[in-house]
C-alpha positions as CSV (number, residue, x, y, z in Angstrom):
1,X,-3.4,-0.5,1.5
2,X,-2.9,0.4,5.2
3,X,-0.8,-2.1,7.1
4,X,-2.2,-3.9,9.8
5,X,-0.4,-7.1,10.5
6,X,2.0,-7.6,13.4
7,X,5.4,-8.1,12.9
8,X,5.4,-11.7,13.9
9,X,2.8,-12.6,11.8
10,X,5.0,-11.7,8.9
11,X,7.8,-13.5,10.3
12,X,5.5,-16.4,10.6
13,X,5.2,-16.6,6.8
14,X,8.5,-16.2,6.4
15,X,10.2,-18.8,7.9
16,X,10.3,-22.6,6.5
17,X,9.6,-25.8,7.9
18,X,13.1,-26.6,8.0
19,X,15.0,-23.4,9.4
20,X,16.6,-23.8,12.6
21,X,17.6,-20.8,14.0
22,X,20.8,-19.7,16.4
23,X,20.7,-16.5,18.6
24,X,23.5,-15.5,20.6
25,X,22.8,-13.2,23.9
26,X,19.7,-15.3,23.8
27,X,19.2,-14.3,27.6
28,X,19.2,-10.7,27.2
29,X,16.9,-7.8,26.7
30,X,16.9,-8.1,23.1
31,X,17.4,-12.0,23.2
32,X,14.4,-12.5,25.1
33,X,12.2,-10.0,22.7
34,X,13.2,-11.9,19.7
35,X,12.3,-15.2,21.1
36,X,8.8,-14.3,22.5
37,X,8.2,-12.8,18.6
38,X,9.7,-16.2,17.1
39,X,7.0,-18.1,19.8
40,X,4.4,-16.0,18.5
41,X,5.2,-17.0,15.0
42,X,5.7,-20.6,15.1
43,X,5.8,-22.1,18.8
44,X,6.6,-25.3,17.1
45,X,9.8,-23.9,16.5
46,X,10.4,-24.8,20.3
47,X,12.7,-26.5,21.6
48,X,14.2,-28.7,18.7
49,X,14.6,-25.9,16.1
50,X,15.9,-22.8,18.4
51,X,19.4,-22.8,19.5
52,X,19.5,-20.2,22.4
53,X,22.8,-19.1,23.3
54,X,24.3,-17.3,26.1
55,X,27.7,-16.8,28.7
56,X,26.5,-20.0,30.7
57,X,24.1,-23.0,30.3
58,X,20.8,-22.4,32.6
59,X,17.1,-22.1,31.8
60,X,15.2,-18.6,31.7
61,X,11.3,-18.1,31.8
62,X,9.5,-15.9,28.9
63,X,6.7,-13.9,29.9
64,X,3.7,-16.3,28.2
65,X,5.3,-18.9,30.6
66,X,7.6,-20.5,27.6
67,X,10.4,-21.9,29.3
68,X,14.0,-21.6,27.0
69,X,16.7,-23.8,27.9
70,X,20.6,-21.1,27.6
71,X,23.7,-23.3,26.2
72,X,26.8,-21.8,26.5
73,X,28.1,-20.6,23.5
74,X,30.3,-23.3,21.8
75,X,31.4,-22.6,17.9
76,X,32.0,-26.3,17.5
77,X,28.4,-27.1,19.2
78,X,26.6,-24.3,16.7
79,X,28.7,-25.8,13.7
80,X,27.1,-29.2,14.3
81,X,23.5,-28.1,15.0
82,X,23.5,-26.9,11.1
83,X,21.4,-23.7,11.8
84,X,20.0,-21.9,8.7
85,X,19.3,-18.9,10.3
86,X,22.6,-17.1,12.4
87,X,20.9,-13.9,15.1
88,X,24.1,-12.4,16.7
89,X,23.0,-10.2,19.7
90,X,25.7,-10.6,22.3
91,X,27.7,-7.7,23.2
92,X,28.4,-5.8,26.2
93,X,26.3,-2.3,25.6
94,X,27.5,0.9,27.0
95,X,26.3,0.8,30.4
96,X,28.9,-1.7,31.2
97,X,31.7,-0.1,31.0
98,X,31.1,1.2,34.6
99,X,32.0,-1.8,35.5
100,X,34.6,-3.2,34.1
101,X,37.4,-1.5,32.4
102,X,37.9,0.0,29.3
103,X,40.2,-2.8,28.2
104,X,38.1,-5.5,29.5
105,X,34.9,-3.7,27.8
106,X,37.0,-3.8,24.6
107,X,38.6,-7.5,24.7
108,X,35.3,-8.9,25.4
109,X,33.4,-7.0,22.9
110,X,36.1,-8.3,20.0
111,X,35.3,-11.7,21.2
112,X,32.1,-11.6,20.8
113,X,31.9,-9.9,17.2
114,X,34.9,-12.8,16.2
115,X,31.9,-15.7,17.4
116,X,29.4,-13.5,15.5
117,X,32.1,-13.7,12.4
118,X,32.3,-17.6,12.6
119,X,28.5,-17.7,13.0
120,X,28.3,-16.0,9.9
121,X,30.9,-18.0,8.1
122,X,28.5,-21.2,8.4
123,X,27.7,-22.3,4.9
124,X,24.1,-23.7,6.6
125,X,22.6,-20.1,6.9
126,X,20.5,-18.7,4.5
127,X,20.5,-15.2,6.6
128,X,22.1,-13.4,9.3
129,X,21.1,-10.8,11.1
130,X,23.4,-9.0,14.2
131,X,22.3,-6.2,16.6
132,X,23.8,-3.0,16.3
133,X,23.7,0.5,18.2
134,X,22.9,4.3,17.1
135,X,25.9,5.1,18.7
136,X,27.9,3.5,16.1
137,X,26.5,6.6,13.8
138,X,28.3,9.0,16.1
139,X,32.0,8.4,16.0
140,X,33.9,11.6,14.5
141,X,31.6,13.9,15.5
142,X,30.5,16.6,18.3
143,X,28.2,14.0,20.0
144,X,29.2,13.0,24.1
145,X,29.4,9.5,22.7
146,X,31.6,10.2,19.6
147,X,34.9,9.0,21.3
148,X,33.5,6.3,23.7
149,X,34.8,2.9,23.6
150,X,31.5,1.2,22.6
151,X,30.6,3.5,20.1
152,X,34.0,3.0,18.0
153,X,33.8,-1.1,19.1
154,X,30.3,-0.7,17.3
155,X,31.3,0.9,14.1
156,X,34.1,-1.6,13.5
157,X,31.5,-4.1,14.6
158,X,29.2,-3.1,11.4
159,X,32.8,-3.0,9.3
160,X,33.6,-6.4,10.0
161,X,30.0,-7.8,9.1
162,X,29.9,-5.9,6.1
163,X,33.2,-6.6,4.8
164,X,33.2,-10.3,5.6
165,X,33.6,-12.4,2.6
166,X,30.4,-14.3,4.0
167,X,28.7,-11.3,3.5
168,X,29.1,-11.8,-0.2
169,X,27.1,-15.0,-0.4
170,X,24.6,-14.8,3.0
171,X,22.3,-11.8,3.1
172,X,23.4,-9.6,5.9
173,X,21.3,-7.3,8.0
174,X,22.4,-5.0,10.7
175,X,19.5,-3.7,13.1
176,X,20.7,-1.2,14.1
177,X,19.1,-0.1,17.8
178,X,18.8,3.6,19.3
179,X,16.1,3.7,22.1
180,X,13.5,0.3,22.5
181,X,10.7,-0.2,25.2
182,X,9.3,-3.5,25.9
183,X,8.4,-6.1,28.6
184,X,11.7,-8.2,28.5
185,X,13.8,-5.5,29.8
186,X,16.6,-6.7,31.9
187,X,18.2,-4.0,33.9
188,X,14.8,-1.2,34.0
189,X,16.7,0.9,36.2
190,X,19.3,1.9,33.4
191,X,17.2,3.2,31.2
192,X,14.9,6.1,31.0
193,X,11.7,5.0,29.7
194,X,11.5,1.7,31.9
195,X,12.9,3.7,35.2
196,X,10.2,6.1,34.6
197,X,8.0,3.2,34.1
198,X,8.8,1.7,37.1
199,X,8.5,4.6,39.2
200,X,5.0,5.2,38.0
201,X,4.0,2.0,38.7
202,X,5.7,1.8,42.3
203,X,5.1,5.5,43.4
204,X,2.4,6.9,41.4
205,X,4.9,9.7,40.7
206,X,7.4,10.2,37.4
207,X,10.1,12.1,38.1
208,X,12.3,14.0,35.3
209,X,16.0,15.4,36.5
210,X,17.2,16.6,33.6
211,X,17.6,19.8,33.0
212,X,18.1,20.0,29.0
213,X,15.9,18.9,26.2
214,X,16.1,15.1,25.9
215,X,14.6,13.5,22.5
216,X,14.2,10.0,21.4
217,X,12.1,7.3,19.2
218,X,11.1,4.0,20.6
219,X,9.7,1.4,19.1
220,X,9.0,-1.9,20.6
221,X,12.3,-4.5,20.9
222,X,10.8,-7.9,19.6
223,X,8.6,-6.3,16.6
224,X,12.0,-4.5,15.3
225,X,14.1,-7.4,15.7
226,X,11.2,-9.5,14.1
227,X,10.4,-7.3,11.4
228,X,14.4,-6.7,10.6
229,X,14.6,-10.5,10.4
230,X,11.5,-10.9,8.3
231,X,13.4,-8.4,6.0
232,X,16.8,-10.3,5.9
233,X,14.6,-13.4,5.3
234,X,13.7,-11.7,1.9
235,X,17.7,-11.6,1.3
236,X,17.8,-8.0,2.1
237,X,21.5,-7.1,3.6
238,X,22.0,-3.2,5.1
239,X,21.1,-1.4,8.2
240,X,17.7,-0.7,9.3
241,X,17.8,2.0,12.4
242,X,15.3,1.9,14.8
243,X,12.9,4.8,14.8
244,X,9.2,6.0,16.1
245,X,7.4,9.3,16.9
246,X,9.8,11.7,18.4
247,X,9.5,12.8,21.6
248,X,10.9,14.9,24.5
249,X,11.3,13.2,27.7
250,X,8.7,15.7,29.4
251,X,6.5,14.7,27.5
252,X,7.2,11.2,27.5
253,X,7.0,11.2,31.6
254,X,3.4,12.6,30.9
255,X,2.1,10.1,28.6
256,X,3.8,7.3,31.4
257,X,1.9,9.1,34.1
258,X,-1.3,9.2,31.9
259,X,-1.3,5.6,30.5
260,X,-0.4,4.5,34.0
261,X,-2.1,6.8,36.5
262,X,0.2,9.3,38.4
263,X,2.1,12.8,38.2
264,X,5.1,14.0,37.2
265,X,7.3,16.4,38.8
266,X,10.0,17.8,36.5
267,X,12.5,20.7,36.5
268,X,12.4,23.2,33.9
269,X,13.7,23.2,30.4
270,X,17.4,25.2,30.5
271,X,18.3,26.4,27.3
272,X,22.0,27.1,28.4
273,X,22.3,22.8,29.0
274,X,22.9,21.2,25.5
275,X,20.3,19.1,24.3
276,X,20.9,15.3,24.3
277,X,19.7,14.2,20.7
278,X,20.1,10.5,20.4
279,X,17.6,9.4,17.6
280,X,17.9,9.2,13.9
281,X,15.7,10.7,10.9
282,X,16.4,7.5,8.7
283,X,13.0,6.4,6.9
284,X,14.5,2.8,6.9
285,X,12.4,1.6,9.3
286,X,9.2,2.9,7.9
287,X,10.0,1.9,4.1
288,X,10.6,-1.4,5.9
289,X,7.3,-1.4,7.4
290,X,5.7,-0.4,4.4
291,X,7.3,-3.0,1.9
292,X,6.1,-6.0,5.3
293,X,2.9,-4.3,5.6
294,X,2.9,-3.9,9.3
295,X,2.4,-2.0,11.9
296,X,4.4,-1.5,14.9
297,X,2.3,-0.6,18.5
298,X,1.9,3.1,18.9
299,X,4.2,4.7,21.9
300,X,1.0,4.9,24.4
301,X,0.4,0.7,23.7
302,X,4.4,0.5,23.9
303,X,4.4,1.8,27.5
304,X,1.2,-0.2,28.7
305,X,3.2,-3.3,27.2
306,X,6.1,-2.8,28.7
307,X,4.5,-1.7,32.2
308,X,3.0,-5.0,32.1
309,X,6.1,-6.9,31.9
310,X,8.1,-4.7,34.5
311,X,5.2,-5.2,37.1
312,X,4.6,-8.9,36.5
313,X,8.8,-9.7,36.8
């Protein structure tokens, strides 16, 4: 049978009338894609039965118009609330190690994963579910992010869930994230597909300054983390990577300019630059798709989604 149903109508069906669900980095990228996918598949789940977490208390606004009401993040609070499903996506990514330090990058991070620990711990949940990176795949080798901090912080990251005695009892699932598009993006600018995004739709013009081959899968944020979910709902523990049709970034600029209207002006290909490689050739994600029957949006539906949320922020 060919799949055909979204990935929050699968999480829809899923969850039960009694889960109550905690995410931490609620107000990021990835927080905000997961709970426009939860809205989709049960907006009664809002406000009572969400528990939307974050560095301080203040009130964000999803796309649809759903307004989510951030709490700081308090152990003892979470403890209380009795959630039965624990979504740990807090963690500085790479990015911000520009600013900050390498020691405050790494005490921060620790923090974080030693809440997502505790969350774990809680004898309510029936699942858990944290994000994780590619980059944590690359430690020990010959990649440029083998030996960065977040990359190492990540690994031990996937260590600690794994290992946890909680993981023996509460089905634990790592999604495990390489490259994403979607409309909730945060901070466009820092990342290729939504800068390129953006300039299309500001300038009518993509332009492509690398100079060696760049390739990457995307898939869209809120239907991996929904789908992911769904999965660990099952009581499925592992990593699922995130994947997609492979692409070169040249090419990728041209389906942006087509989908969007514009040109692109790019250098040449140099063969003496080494290629930056940052995707994975794990079939986790399909099998997954397969075994949900669903199907993610194509890349060209990805960049008209995401295009619309840019532009309308």
């Amino acid at each position: 049978m060919t799949a055909s149903v979204a990935p929050h109508q699968v999480l829809g069906a899923a969850l039960q009338s009694q889960d109550r669900i905690v995410i931490s980095g609620a107000s990021g990228w990835m927080g905000r894609s997961l709970l426009q996918e939860l809205f989709l598949a049960d907006s009664s789940l809002f406000p009572e039965r969400v528990l939307a977490l974050g560095s301080t208390t203040r009130r964000i606004q999803l796309l649809d118009g759903l307004a989510v009401n951030i709490v700081k993040a308090s152990l003892g609070q979470v403890t209380n609330w009795r959630p039965t499903i624990g979504v740990h996506l807090a963690y500085l990514t790479a990015d911000r190690i520009g600013v900050t330090s390498p020691e405050h990058f790494t005490t921060v991070n620790s923090t974080l994963t030693q809440f997502g620990l505790e969350m774990q711990s809680l004898p309510t949940l029936r699942a858990f579910m944290f994000a994780s990176s590619g980059a944590a795949t690359k430690i020990a080798t010959n990649h440029s992010l083998a030996w960065h901090p977040y990359s190492i912080a990540k690994a031990a990251d996937e260590a600690a869930f794994f290992t946890a005695d909680a993981a023996k009892t509460t089905p634990t699932l790592a999604a495990r994230l390489w490259s994403v598009s979607g409309p909730h993006c945060t901070r466009p600018r820092d990342y290729a597909l939504t800068d390129m995004i953006l300039q299309c739709a500001l300038t009518g013009q993509v332009s492509v300054k690398t100079q060696g081959i760049q390739m990457r899968r995307y898939v869209d944020a809120g239907e991996f983390l929904a789908s992911c979910l769904t999965f660990n709902l099952s009581g499925n523990s592992g990593v699922i990577d995130s994947s997609g049709e492979l692409i070169e970034i040249r090419d990728l600029a041209q389906m942006i300019a087509e989908e969007l209207g514009g040109r692109v002006e790019s250098k040449q290909i140099d063969p003496t630059v080494e290629a930056n490689l940052y995707y994975t050739d794990s079939n986790s994600m399909k099998d997954m798709s397969s075994t949900l029957s669903i199907a993610f949006t194509d890349l060209r539906a990805q960049i008209r989604h995401t295009a619309q949320g840019l532009v309308r922020k």
